[in-house]
C-alpha positions in Angstrom: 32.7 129.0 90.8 31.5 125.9 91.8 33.4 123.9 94.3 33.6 120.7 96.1 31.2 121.4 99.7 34.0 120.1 101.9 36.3 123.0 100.2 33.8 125.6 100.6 33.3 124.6 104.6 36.9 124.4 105.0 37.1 128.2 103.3 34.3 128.9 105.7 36.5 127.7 108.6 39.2 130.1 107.4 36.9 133.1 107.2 35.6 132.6 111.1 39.3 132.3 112.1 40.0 135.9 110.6 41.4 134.8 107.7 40.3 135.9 103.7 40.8 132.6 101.7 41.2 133.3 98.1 41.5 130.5 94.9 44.6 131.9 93.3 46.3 130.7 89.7 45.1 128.2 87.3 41.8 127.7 88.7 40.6 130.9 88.2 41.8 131.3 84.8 40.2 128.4 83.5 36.7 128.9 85.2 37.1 132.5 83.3 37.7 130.6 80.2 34.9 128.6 80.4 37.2 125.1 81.8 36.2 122.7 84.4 39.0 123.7 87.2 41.1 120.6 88.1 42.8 121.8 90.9 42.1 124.7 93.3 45.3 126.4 94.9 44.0 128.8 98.2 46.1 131.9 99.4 45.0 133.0 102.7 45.3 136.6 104.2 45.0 137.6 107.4 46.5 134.9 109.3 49.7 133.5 110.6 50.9 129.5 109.4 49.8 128.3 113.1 46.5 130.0 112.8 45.7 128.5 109.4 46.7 125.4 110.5 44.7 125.3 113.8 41.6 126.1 111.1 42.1 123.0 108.6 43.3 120.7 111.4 39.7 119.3 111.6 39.1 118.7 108.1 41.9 116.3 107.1 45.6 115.2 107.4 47.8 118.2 107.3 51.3 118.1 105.7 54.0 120.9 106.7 56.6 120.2 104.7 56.2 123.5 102.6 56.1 125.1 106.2 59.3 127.4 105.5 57.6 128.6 102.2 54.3 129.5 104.0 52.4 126.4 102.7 50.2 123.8 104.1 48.8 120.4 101.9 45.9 119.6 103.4 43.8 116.6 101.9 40.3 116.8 102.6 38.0 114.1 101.7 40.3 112.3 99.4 41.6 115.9 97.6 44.9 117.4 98.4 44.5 121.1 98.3 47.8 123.4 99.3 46.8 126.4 101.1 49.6 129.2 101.2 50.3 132.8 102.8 50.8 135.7 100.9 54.6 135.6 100.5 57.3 137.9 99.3 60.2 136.4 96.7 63.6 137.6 96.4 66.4 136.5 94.0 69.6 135.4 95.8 71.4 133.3 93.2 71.2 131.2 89.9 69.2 128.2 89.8 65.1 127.8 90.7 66.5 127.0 94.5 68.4 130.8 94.5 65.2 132.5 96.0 64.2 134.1 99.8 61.1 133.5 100.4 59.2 135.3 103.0 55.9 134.5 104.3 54.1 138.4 104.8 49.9 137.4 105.9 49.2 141.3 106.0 50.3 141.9 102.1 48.1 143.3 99.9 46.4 141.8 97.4 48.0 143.7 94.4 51.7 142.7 96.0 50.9 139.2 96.5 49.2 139.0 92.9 52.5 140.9 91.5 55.0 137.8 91.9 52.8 135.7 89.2 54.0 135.1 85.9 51.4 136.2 83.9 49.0 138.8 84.7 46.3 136.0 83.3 47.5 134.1 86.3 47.2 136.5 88.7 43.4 137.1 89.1 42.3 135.9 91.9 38.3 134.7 93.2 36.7 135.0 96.4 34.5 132.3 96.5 32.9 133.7 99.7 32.3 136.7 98.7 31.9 136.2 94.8 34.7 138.6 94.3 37.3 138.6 91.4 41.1 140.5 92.3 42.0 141.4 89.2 44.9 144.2 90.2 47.1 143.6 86.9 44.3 143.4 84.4 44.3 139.3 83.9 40.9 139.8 82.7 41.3 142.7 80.2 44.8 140.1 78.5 42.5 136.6 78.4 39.9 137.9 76.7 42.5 139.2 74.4 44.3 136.3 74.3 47.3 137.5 75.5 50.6 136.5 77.8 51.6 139.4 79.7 54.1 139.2 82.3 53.0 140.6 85.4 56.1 142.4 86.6 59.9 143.1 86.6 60.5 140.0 89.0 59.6 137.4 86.1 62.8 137.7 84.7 64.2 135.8 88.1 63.1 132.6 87.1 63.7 131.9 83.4 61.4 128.4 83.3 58.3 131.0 82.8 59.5 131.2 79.1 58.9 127.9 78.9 55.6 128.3 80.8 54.7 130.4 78.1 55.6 127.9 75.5 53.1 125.7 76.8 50.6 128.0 78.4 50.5 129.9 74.3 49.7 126.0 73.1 47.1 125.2 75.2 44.8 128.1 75.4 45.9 129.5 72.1 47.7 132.3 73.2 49.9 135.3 71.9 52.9 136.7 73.4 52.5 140.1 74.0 56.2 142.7 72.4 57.1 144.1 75.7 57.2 140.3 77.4 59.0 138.7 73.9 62.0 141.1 74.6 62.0 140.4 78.4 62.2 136.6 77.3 64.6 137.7 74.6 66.9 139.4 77.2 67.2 136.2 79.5 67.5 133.9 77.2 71.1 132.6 78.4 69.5 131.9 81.4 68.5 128.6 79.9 71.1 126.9 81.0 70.2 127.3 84.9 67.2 125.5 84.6 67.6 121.8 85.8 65.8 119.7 83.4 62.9 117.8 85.0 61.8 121.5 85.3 62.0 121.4 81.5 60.6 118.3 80.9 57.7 118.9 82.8 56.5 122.0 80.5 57.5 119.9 77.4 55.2 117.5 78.9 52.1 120.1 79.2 53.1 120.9 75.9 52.9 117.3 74.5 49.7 116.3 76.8 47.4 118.9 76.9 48.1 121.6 73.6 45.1 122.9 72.2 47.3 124.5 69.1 50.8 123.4 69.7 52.1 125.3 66.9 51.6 128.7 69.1 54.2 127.0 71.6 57.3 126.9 68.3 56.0 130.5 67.3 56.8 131.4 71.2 60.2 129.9 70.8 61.0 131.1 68.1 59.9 134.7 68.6 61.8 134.7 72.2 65.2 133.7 70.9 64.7 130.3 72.9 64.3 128.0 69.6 68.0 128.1 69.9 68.6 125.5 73.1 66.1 123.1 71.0 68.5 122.9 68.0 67.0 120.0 66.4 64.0 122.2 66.1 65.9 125.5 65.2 67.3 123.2 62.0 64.1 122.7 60.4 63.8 126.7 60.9 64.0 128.0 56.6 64.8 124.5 55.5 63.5 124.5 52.2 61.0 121.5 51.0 60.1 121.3 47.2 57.1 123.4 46.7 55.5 121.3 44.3 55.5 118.5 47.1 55.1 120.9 50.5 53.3 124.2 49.2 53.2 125.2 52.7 56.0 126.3 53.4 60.1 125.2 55.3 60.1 122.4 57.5 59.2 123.9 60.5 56.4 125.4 59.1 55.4 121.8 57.9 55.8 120.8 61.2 53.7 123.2 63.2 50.9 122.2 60.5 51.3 118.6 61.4 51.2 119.0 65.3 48.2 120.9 64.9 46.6 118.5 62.2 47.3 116.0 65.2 45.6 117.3 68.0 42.3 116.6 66.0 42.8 113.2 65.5 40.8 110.5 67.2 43.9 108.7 67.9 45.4 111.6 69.7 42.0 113.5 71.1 40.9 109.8 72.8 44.1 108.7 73.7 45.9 109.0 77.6 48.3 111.1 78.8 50.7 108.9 77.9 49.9 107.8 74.3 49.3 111.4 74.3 53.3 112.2 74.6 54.3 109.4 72.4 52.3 111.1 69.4 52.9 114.8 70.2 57.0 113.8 70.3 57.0 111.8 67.1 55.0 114.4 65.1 57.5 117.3 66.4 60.5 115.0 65.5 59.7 113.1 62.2 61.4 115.4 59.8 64.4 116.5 62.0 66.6 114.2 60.0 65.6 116.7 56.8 68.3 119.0 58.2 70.9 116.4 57.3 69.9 115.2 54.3 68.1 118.0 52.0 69.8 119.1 48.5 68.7 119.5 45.3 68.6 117.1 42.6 67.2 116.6 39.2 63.9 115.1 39.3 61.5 114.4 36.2 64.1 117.3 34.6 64.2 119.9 36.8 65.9 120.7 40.1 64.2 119.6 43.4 64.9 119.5 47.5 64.5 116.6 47.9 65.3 114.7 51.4 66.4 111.1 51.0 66.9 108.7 54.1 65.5 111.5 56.6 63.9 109.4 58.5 66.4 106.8 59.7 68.5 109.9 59.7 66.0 111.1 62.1 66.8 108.4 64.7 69.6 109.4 66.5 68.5 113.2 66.1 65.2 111.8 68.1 66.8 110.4 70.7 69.9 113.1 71.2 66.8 115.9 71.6 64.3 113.7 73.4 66.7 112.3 76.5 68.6 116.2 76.5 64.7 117.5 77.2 64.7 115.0 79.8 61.8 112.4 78.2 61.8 109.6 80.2 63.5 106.7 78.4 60.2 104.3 78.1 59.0 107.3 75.7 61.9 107.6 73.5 61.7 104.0 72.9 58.4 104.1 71.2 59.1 107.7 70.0 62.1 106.7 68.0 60.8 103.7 65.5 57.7 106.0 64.8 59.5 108.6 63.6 62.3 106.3 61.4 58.7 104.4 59.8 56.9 107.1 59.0 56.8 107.1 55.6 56.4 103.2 55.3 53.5 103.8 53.4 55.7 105.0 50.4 58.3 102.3 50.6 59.7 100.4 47.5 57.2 102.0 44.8 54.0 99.5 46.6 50.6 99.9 45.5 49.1 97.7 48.0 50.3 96.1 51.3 50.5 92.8 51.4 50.0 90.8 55.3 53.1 90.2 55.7 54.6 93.3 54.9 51.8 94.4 57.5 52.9 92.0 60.1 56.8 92.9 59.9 56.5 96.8 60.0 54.0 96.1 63.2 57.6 93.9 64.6 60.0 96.8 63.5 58.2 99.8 65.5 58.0 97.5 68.6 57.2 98.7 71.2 55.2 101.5 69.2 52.5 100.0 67.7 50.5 100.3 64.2 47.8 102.6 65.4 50.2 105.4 66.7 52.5 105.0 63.3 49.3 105.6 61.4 48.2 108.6 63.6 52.2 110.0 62.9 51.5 109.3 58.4 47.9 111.2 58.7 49.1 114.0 60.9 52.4 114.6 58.5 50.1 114.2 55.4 47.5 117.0 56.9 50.6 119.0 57.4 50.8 120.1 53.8 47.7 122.5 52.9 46.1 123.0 50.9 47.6 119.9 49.4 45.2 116.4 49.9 47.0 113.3 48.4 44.1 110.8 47.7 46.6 107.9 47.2 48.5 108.5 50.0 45.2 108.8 52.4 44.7 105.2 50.6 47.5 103.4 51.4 47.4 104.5 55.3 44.0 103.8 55.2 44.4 100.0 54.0 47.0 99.9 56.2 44.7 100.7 59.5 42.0 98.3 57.8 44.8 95.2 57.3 46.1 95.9 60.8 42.8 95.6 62.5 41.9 92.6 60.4 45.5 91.3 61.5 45.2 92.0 64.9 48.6 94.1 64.8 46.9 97.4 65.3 47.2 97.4 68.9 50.3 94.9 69.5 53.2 93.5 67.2 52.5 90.0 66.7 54.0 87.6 69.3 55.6 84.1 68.7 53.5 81.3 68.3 55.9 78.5 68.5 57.4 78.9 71.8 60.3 76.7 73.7 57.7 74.8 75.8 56.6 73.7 72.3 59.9 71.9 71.9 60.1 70.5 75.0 56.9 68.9 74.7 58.0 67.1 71.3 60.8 65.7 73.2 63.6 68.2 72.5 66.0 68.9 75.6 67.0 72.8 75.7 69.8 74.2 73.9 71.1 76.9 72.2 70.0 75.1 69.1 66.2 76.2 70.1 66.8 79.6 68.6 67.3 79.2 65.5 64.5 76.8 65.3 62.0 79.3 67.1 63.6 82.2 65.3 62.8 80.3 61.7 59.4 79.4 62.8 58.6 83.0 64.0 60.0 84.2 60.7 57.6 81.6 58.7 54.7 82.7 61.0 55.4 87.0 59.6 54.8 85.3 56.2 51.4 83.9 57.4 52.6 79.8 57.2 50.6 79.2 60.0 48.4 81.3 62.3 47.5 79.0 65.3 49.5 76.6 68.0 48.0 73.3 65.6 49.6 74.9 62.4 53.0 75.9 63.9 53.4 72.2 65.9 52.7 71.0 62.6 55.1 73.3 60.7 57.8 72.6 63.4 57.2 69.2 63.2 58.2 69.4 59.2 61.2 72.2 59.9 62.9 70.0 62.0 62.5 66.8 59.8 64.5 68.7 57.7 66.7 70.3 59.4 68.1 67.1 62.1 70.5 69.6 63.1 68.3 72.2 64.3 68.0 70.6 67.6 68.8 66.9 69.0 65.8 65.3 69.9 66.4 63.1 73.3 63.6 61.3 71.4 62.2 60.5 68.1 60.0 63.0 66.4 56.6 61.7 66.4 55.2 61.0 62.8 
């Protein structure tokens, strides 16, 4: 594994104290799968916290606030690495805080490795001595694919459940029987988990899935789709066949999250835009659960889902800010998910500019570009079935946003209240409604520069005197 050379000498430094410094978790498994490792977590053996702190001292600025758990931060050139002790865990009570934890430096290797989630997780590297620990068999489940817990304790803390949701998504993943019915059997432990500790595997989820469909099947095969019930709806919720020959609505769903993740839109985009996307896509159709029925359609009886996606609003928001999403993301997750289908609106053919311009002002502060990742994702979610007007309409949609320049941004008022003022208008409440008619005049394309909308002002407000009371006389 290749490392950064101030690591390696402070590993070094370990080994000459006494100490056998080992990279533990993540790191490893990724550099067995082939990843770049991001961060590199070192358990030490063989010496006490005082000794392994004497050690690192000289290469950087210790912290010891994770002293009681056996763990020292220690950022060396720029990088904060945590370097822990082989510890023993014990269960004392509900909650992620109900543990004893016991730093034990002469453990073995095997018992250290044993309080791990996953046995893919639990493989640990001697860099030193090019070494892999592999005491569980991590490397026998990753090349399988496979979550396996490691042991009888990972039924003490129930967020690995939800560590498997995301861990399953992101490196395509199965779960394997024996560790579905563990999950199975704590699943009422859900309701000890506090949740920022659920909103930060959501957010993996969301950020960083490879195939986020895996992380539903996980859920659903462990019992645990059932805290998510906006999800659990969609579960057998029949769609028309003719319409979604794929399959319920959850089935639909997983399709579109995983037509998503292959987007540009999503694949280029930051962490952030990232979570808007993912969240829209998994919440789009939860306002189906409401709203499907059968009707007669063309002369025969159809599900049909009418209004599901303002239905889908408040169903948004209820499951997003329960996960714990932080509010600035429900506000751009929510208008994407109630516009998704804007593309089908009122029988159109074409879009027109303003029609353009307005939808950019309704899905503020979502923008154009993510609503149009949302409609291609949802239409990919329906194979085999390819709907060549559809892919149309979105597709004039991105081309008159970008000639717009609404793509990015809704459009902003031109005529502003320093606009007024400098015609020789004193401010009053009167100013709205002649801003708010110039704004509305500038959506239907009446003027697209400051020149046009003085000059439209100018004639709004000849006639309409009572707009606003000029302290002096319009110019002509």
């Amino acid at each position: 594994m290749k490392l950064p050379p101030s690591l390696l000498a402070a590993l070094q430094a370990l080994r000459t104290a006494g100490g056998r410094p080992q990279l533990v978790g993540g790191c490893v498994r990724d550099w067995l799968l082939g990843l770049e490792p991001k961060d590199f977590d070192v358990e030490v053996f063989g010496l006490d916290y005082a000794a392994m702190g004497r050690a690192l001292t000289p290469f950087g600025v210790t912290d010891l606030v994770g002293r009681s758990f056996g763990v020292l931060k220690v950022r060396i050139a720029g990088v904060e690495y945590d370097f822990s002790l082989p510890r023993r865990e014990s269960k004392t009570g509900a909650g992620h805080r109900g543990f004893a934890i016991a730093p034990e430096p002469g453990l073995s290797e095997a018992a250290a490795a044993a309080r791990r989630d996953f046995t893919i997780n639990a493989i640990a590297y001697d860099p030193l001595a090019d070494r892999l620990i592999d005491p569980h068999g991590g490397q026998r489940d990753l090349r399988a694919r496979l979550l396996r817990h490691t042991g009888p304790a990972f039924a003490e803390d129930p967020l690995r459940v939800l560590r498997a949701f995301q861990l399953a998504a992101r490196f395509e993943l199965t779960l394997a029987p024996e560790t579905a019915a563990l999950c199975r059997s704590i699943r009422s432990a859900y309701a000890e988990l506090p949740v920022e500790r659920v909103w930060g595997e959501w957010d993996k989820w969301a950020v960083q899935s490879v195939k986020p469909s895996r992380g539903l099947a996980i859920l659903k095969e462990t019992g645990w789709l059932a805290h998510f019930p906006e999800i659990a709806a969609l579960d057998g919720l029949p769609q028309e066949p003719e319409w979604h020959p794929e399959g319920d609505a959850l089935v639909h769903t997983a399709h579109c999250l995983n037509a998503l993740v292959t987007l540009p839109a999503w694949r280029t985009g930051d962490a952030r835009t990232r979570r808007i996307l993912s969240l829209a896509v998994l919440a789009h159709d939860f306002g189906k659960a409401t709203t499907t029925h059968q009707a007669d359609r063309r002369g025969a009886l159809r599900w049909i889902s009418p209004g599901h996606e303002a239905a889908g609003g408040p169903l948004t928001e209820t499951f997003l800010l329960r996960l714990g999403t932080p509010h600035d993301l429900v506000e751009y997750v929510r208008p994407l998910v109630m516009h998704h289908l804007a593309h089908h609106h009122h029988g159109q053919t074409n879009f027109r500019d303003t029609t353009v311009r307005r939808l950019a002002r309704k899905i503020e502060p979502a923008t154009l570009e993510q609503l149009i990742a949302v409609m291609l994702a949802d239409h990919h979610g329906r194979p085999p079935l390819v709907a060549l007007d559809s892919i149309r309409r979105i597709e004039q949609l991105r081309e008159m946003a970008e000639r717009l320049a609404v793509a990015k941004a809704a459009p902003a008022p031109i005529v502003l209240g320093r606009h007024l003022i400098a015609l020789g208008f004193t401010p009053g409440p009167p100013f709205r409604t002649a801003l708010d008619a110039a704004f509305e005049s500038q959506l239907d394309g009446a003027f697209h520069d400051e020149a046009g909308g003085l000059e439209w002002m100018r004639n709004y407000l000849r006639a309409h005197p009572l707009a606003a009371v000029p302290s002096t006389p319009l110019p002509r």
